[in-house]
N, C-alpha and C positions, 0 to 999 in steps of 0.2 A: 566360468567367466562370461560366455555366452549369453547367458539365461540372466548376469545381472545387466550388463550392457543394455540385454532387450528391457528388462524392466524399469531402467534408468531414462532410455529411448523414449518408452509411455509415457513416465513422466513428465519427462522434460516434452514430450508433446502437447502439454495442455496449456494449448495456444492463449495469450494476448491480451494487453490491460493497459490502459490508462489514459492514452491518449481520447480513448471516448468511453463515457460509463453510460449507461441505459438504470436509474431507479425506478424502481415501482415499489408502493407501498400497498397495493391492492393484495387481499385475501391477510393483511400483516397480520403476524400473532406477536401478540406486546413481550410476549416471553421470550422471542429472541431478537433483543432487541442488537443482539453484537455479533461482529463475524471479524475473524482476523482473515486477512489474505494476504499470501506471500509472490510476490510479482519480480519478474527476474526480466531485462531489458538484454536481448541478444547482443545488440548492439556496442552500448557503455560495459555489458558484463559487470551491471549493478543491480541486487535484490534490493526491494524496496517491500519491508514490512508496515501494514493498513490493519488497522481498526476502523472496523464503519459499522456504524451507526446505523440501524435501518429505520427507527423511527424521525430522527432529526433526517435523515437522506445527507450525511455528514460523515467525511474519514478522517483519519487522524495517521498523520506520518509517526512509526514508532521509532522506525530504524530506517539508512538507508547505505544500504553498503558495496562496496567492487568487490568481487572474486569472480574468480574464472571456474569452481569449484559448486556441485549442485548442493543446495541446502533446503534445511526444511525448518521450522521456528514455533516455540509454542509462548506463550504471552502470559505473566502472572498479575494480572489488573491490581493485587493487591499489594504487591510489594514492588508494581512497577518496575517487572525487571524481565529481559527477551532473549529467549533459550535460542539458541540456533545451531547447524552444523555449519566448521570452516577449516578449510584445509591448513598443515602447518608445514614445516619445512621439511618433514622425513615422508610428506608426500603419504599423508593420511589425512583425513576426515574425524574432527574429534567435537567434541560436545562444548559450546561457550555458551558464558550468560553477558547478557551487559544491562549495565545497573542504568536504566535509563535517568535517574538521578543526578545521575554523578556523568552519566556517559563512560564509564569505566568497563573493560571488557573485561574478563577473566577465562582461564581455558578451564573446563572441570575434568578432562578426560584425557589419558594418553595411553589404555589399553586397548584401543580400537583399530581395526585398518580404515573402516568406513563407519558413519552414523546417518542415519536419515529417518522420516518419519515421526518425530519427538513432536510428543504431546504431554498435558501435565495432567496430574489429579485433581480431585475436588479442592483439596486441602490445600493445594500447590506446595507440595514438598515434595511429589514422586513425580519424575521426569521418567517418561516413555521414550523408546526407540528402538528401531531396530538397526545391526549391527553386525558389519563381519568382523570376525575375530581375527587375528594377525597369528597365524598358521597356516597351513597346506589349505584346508580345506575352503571351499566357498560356498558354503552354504549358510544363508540369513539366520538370525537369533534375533531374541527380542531381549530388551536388556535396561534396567533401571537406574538411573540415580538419586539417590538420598539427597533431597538439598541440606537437611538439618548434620547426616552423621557424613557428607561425603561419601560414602561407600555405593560401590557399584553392584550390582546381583546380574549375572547372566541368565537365563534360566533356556534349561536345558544344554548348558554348555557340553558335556560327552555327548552329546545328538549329533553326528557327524554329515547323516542323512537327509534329516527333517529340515527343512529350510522355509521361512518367512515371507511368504508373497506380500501377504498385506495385514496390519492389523487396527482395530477401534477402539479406543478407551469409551465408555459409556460412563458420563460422574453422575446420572440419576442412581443407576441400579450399584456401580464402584465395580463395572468387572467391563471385561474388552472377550471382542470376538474376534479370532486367529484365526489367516486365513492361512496352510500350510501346502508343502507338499515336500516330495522324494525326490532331491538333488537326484541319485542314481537312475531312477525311472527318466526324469527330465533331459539328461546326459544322453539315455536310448532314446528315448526318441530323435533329438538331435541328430543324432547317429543316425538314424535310419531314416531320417527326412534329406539330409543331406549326401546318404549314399545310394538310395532309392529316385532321387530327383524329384520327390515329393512335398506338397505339401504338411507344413508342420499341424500333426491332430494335438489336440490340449490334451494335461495329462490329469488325473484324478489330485483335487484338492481336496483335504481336510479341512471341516469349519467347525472350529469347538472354541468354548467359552470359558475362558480363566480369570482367576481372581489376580487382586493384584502384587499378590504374592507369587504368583508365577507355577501355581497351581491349575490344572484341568480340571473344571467342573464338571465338564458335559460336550459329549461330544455332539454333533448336529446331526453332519451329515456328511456322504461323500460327495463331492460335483465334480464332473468331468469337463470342464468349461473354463474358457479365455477368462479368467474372471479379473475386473479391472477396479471392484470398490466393495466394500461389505460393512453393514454396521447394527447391532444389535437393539434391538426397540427398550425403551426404556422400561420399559416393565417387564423387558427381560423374556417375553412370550414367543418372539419371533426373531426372523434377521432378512434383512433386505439387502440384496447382491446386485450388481451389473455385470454385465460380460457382453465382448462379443462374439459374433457368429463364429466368423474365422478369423487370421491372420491379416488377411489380406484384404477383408470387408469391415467398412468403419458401421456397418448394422450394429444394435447393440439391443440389450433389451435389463430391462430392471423386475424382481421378482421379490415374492414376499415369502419366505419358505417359516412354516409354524414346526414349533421344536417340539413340541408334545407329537403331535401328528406327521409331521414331515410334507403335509401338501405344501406344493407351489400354489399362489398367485400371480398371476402375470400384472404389473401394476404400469408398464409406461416399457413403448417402443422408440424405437430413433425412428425419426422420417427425416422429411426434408430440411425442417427447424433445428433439430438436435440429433447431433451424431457423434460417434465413438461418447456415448454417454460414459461416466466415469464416477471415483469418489463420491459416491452416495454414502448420505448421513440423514440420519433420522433427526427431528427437531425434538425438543425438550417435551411434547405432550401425545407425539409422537398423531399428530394432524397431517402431517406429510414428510417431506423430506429433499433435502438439496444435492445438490450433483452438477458436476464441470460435464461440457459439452463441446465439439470442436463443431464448425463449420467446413465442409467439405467442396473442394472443387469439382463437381460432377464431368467436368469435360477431360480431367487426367485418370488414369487409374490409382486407385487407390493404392498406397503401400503406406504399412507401420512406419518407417522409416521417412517419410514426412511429415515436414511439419503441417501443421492444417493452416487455415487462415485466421482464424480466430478461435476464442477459447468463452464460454461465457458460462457465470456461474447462475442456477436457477434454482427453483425453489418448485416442487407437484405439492399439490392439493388433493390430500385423500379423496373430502368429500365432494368439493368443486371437479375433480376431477381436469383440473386444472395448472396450466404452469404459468409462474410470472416469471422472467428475469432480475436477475437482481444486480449482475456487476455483470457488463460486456466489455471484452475489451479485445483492442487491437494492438499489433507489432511491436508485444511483449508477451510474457507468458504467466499464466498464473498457475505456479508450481504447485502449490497446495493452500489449502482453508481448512479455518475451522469453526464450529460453530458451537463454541462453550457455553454453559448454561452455570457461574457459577453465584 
């Protein structure tokens, strides 16, 4: 329970939107020309789902909804219709679409306790997410929706263990990178950071790449690191991660680790501009890549457990070696993006 709280905590850490946007169309690749962002108001305890447009410098309100419940949304441009998570009255998190057509909600899901993280496929018929299951246990799964048959696939459901830090769907190459780890290893450490009066150390992740059949292709690698975003390059050759330092330092650092070989690249540090770097995703020709960023108060000490000041999402330049901003925002939060190429 610990371990999803903190993970919930990050989340909902990624400060701030709306009332001021910062666009830049410098270094733009015409190939992505769309970003969905999901922006949640502390205040109203209203998400407000955006399409923008990066070449017009133009958004589009898709949705915009109250709950007091964290959610997360994927967008089907083609059948104009907005996935999201919303709590219902037995006081679970379940999977809705709403026909933006019609404006009509539907619930798709009632075997869940929680959903979060939903993304769609290329095709927009498989709906991604991860998911705890409603038993004893708490450890993350990753788990699909059929839009055509209905039907749900757990995968890995007997995995009591294994539990879902974070995962990618990639629609160039049609497979995602899992980020994983060991609920029982994660529980000891707990344990022994809180009877020791120590500092919590990270515990070894799993980074392997599945189809979307819910099959393991390939495993990567192990990392022993805070890790806060991961996403596989579209040719499928590498995968580029963020982490930070420690717990208690918003330092962060982004790296490019190659799957044949296993070397790291160090590809972009946090300084003073961007910190607690996070949710890195590679862009459609894989030129660079995007990532949320908080702004830090240097005169407080740092702790997870605050919010930052702001939250702003950007865009590095492989070869510019370069960052632009693309959405800043303040006192609201931008829970999560995404940057579909379909």
């Amino acid at each position: 329970m610990k371990r999803f709280l903190f993970i919930l905590i990050i989340i909902a850490m990624i400060c701030i939107v709306f009332s001021k946007k910062i666009f830049s169309i410098d270094d733009y690749n015409s190939s992505e020309s769309k970003l969905y962002i999901n922006v949640f108001d502390p205040k109203s305890l209203k998400f407000t789902f955006y399409q923008f447009d990066q070449l017009q410098n133009k958004s589009k309100l898709l949705l915009s909804k109250e709950t007091a419940d964290y959610t997360s949304f994927a967008y089907s441009e083609g059948n104009n219709k907005l996935y999201f998570a919303d709590g219902i009255s037995d006081h679970t998190i379940q999977l809705f679409e709403n026909d933006l057509n019609t404006n009509q909600i539907k619930q798709l899901t009632t075997v869940f306790n929680n959903v979060d993280f939903i993304q769609i496929d290329k095709e927009q018929k498989i709906i991604f997410m991860r998911v705890l299951l409603r038993d004893a246990f708490r450890n993350f799964h990753i788990a699909t929706y059929n839009l055509q048959t209905k039907k749900v696939q757990i995968w890995e459901e007997e995995n009591n263990d294994r539990s879902v830090l974070d995962f990618n769907y990639n629609p160039n190459n049609n497979q995602l990178i899992v980020v994983s780890f060991s609920e029982n290893e994660d529980q000891k450490k707990l344990t022994e950071a809180n009877k020791n009066q120590t500092k919590l150390q990270p515990i070894k992740h799993s980074l392997d790449i599945y189809n979307i059949e819910g099959q393991r292709m390939k495993h990567i690698v192990d990392v022993k690191r805070f890790i806060s975003g991961a996403s596989l390059a579209p040719d499928a050759s590498s995968v580029i991660i963020s982490y930070d330092e420690a717990i208690d330092n918003p330092t962060s650092h982004v790296v490019e680790i190659d799957i044949q070989s296993n070397t790291v690249k160090p590809l972009l540090d946090s300084n003073g501009t961007y910190a607690k770097i996070r949710s890195v995703k590679f862009d459609e020709n894989k030129d660079g890549f995007y990532f949320l960023s908080s702004l830090i108060d240097e005169n407080k000490r740092y702790s997870i457990l605050e919010i930052p000041k702001e939250s702003v999402l950007s865009y590095y330049n492989f070869k510019k070696n370069k960052v632009r901003n693309v959405w800043r925002a303040e006192k609201s939060v931008i829970v999560n993006y995404s940057a579909e190429h379909f």
